[in-house]
VEXDREN-2710 file (C-alpha; in Angstrom, 1 decimal):
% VEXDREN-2710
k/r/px/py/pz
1/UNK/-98.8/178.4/2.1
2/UNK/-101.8/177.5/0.0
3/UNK/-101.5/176.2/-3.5
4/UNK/-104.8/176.8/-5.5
5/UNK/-105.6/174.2/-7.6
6/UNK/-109.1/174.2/-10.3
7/UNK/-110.0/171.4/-7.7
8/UNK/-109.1/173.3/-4.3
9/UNK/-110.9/175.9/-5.9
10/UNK/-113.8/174.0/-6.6
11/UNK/-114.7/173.2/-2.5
12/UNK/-113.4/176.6/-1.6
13/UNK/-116.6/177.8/-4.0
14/UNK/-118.7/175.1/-2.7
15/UNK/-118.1/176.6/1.1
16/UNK/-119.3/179.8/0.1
17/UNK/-122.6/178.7/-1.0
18/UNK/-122.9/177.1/2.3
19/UNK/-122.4/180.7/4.1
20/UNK/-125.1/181.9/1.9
21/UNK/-127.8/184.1/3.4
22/UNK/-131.3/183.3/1.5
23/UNK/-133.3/186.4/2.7
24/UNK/-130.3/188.9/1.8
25/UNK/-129.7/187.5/-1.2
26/UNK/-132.7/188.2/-2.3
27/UNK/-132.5/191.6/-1.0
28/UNK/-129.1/192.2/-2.3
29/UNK/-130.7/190.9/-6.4
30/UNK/-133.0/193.9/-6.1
31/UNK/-130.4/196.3/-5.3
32/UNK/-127.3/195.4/-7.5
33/UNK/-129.5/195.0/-10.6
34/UNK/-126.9/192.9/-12.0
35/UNK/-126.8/190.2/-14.5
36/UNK/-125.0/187.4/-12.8
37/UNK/-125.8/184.8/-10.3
38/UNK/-126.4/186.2/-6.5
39/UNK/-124.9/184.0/-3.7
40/UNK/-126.1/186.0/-0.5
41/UNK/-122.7/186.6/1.2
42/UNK/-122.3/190.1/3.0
43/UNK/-119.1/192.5/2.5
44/UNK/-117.6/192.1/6.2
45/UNK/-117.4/188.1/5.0
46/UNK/-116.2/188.6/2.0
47/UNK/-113.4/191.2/2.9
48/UNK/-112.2/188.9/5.9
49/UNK/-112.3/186.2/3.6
50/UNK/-110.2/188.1/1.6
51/UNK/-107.7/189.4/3.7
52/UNK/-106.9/185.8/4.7
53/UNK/-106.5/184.7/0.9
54/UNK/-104.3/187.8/0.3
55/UNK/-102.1/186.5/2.9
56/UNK/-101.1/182.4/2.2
57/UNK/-101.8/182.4/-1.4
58/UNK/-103.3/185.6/-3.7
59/UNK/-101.6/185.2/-6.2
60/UNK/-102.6/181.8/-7.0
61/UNK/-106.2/181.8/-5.9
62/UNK/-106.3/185.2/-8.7
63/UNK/-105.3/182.6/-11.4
64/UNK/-108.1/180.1/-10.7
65/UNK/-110.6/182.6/-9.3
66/UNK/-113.9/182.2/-10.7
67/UNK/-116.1/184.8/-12.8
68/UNK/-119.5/183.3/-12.6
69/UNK/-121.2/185.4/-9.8
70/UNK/-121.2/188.4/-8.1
71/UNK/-119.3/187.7/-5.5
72/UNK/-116.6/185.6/-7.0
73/UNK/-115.7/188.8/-8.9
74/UNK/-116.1/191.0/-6.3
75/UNK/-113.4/188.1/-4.2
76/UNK/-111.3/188.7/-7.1
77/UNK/-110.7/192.4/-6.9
78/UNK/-110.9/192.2/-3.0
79/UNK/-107.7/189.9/-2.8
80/UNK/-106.0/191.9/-5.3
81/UNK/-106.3/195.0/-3.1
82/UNK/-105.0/192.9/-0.1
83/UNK/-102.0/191.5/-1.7
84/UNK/-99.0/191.8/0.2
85/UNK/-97.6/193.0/-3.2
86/UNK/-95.4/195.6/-4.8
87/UNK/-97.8/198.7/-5.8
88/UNK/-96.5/197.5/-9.5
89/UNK/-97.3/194.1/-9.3
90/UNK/-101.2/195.1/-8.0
91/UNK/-101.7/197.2/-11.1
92/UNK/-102.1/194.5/-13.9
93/UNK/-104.9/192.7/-11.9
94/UNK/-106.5/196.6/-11.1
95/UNK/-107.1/196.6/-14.5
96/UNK/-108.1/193.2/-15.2
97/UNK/-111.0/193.7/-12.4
98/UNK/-112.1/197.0/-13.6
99/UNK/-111.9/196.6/-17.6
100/UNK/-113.1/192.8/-17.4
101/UNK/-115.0/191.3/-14.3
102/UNK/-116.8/194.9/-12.8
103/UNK/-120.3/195.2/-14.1
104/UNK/-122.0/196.5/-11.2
105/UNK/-121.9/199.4/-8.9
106/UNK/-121.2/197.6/-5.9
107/UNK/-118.0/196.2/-7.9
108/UNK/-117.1/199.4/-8.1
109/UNK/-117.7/201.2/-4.8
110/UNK/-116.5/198.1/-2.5
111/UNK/-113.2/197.6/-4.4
112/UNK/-112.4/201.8/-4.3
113/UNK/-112.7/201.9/-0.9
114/UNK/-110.1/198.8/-0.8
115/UNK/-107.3/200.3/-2.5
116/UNK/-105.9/202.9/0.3
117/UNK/-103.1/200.1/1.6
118/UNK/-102.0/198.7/-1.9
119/UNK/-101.5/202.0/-3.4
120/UNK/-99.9/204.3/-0.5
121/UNK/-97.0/206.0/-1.3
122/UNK/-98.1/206.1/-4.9
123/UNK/-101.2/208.0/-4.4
124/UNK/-99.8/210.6/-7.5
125/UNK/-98.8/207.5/-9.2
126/UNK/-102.3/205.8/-9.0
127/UNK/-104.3/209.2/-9.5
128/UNK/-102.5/209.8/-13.2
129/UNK/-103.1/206.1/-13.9
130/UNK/-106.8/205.9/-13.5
131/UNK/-106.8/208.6/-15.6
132/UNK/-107.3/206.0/-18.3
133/UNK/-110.4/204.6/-16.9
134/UNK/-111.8/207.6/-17.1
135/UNK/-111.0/207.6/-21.1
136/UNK/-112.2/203.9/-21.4
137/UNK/-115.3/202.4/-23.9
138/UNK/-116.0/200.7/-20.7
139/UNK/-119.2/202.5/-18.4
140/UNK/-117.7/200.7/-15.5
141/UNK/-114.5/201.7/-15.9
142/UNK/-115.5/205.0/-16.3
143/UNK/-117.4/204.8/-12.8
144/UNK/-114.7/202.9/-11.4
145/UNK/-112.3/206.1/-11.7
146/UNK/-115.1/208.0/-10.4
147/UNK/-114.9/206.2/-7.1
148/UNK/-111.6/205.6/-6.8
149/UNK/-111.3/209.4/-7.3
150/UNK/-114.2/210.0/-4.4
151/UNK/-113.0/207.1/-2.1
152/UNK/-109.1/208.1/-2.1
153/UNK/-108.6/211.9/-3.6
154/UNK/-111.2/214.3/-2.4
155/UNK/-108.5/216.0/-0.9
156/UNK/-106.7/220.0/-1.1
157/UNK/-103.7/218.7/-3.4
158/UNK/-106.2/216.5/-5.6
159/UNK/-109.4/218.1/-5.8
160/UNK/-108.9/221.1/-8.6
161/UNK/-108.0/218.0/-10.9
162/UNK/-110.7/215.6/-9.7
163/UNK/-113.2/218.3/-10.5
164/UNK/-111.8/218.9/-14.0
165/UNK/-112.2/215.2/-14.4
166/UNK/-115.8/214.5/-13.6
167/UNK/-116.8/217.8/-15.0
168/UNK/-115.0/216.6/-18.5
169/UNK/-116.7/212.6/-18.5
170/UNK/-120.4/213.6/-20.9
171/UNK/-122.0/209.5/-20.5
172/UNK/-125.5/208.3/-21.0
173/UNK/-124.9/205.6/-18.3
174/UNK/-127.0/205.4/-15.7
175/UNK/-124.1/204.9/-13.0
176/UNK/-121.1/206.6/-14.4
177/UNK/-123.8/209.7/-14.2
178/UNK/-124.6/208.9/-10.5
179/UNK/-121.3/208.8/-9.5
180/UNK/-120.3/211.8/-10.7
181/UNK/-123.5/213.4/-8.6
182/UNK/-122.2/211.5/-5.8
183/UNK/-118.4/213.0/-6.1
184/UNK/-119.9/216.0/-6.6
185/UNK/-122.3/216.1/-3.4
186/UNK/-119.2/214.9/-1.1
187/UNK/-116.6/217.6/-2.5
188/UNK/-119.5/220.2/-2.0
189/UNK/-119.7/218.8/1.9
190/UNK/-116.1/218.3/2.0
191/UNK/-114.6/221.9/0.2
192/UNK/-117.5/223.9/-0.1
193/UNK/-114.9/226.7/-1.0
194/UNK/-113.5/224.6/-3.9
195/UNK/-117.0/223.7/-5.1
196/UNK/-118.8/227.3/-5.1
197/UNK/-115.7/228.4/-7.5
198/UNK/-116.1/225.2/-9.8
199/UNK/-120.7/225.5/-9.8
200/UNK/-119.9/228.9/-11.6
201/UNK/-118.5/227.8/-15.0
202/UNK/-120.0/223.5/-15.1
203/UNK/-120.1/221.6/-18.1
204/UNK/-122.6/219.2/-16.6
205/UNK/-125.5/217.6/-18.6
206/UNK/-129.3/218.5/-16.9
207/UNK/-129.7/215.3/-15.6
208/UNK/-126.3/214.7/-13.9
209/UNK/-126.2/218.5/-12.4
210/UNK/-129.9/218.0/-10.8
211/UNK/-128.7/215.0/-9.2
212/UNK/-125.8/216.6/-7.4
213/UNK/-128.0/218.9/-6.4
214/UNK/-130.5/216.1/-4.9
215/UNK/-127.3/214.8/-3.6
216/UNK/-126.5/217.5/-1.6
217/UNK/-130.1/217.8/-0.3
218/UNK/-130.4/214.5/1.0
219/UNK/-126.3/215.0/2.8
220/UNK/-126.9/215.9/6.6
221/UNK/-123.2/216.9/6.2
222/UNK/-125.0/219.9/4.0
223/UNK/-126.1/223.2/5.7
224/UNK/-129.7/224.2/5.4
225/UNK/-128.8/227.2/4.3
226/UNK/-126.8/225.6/1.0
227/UNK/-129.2/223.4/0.5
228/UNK/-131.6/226.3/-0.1
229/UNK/-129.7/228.0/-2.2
230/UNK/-128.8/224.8/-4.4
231/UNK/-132.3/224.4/-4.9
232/UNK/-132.3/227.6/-6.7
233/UNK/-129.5/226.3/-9.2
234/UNK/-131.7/223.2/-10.7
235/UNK/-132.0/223.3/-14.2
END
């Protein structure tokens, strides 16, 4: 069993700047538009790297993890989802990660698709309690329910309420306002039938409801035919 220390930590952080990738880093900076420090290690890496933390010692190395670059936070939510853990215990460090250390969309989108282990067999459980980042102050929470909601419930018992949900979040944020396009253009390719009932009554600002739209024109899981007739719903 491993037994984090501030000092064990310390050469643990030390090795990841040794797997560092100069030219994606770089590449990676451009596309996360983010505010902290880039170390240029790719998602496999990290999620194996996680998955073997989860295992010996999560729970310690989530109590000395650090929070000065992008990937240390994304590590952070990544061995959370892994822990071999009750679904209870996983929740308090879920909201830690979302309200405190996500603050890019790849925080958000890499973690969501994460979750499916950690929370099966409480997939109502988890679906009413992300109900609160949806309500939060916080943009990336706000897009974090969005995901989690796209990655884990666009399904026939879920997707009346995840509709209702997206339809209901009015932001100015840039990403909160992409993601909902993006949930949008997957339940139109997913439950078209679902989708043609809720285009007839939206409550979508201009912006947000042209981008589904453009969402579901660039989907090759889109007819031809819809995408035509989309096209003749942009505002």
């Amino acid at each position: 069993m491993e037994n984090w220390t501030t000092e064990k930590y310390e050469a643990f952080r030390q090795e990841l700047f040794l797997q560092a990738e100069e030219e994606y880093k770089r590449f990676h900076e451009k596309l996360l538009c983010s505010e902290l420090p880039v170390i240029g290690l790719r998602i496999p890496f990290l999620r194996k790297t996680a998955k073997e933390i989860a295992k010996k010692d999560g729970i310690g190395f989530l109590q000395v993890c650090g929070r000065d670059t992008y990937e240390e936070r994304l590590l952070y939510g990544l061995v959370a989802a892994a822990l071999p853990a009750a679904y209870e215990k996983f929740l308090p460090y879920c909201d830690y990660y979302t309200e405190h250390l996500a603050e890019n969309w790849a925080h958000c989108d890499v973690f969501s698709s994460s979750v499916k282990k950690i929370i099966k067999g409480h997939e109502r459980e988890f679906f009413q309690y992300i109900e609160t980042y949806l309500e939060s102050e916080n943009p990336w929470a706000v897009r974090m329910g969005l995901i989690l909601m796209l990655s884990n419930y666009l399904l026939p018992e879920y997707i009346e309420e995840v509709l209702e949900r997206t339809d209901r979040i009015h932001s100015e944020h840039y990403y909160v306002r992409m993601a909902q396009a993006w949930l949008l253009a997957t339940a139109w390719a997913k439950d078209r039938e679902r989708m043609m009932d809720y285009i007839s009554h939206p409550h979508l600002d201009d912006w947000t409801w042209n981008k589904f739209i453009q969402k579901c024109c660039e989907s090759y899981r889109v007819s031809k035919e819809d995408k035509v007739f989309l096209r003749e719903l942009r505002r």
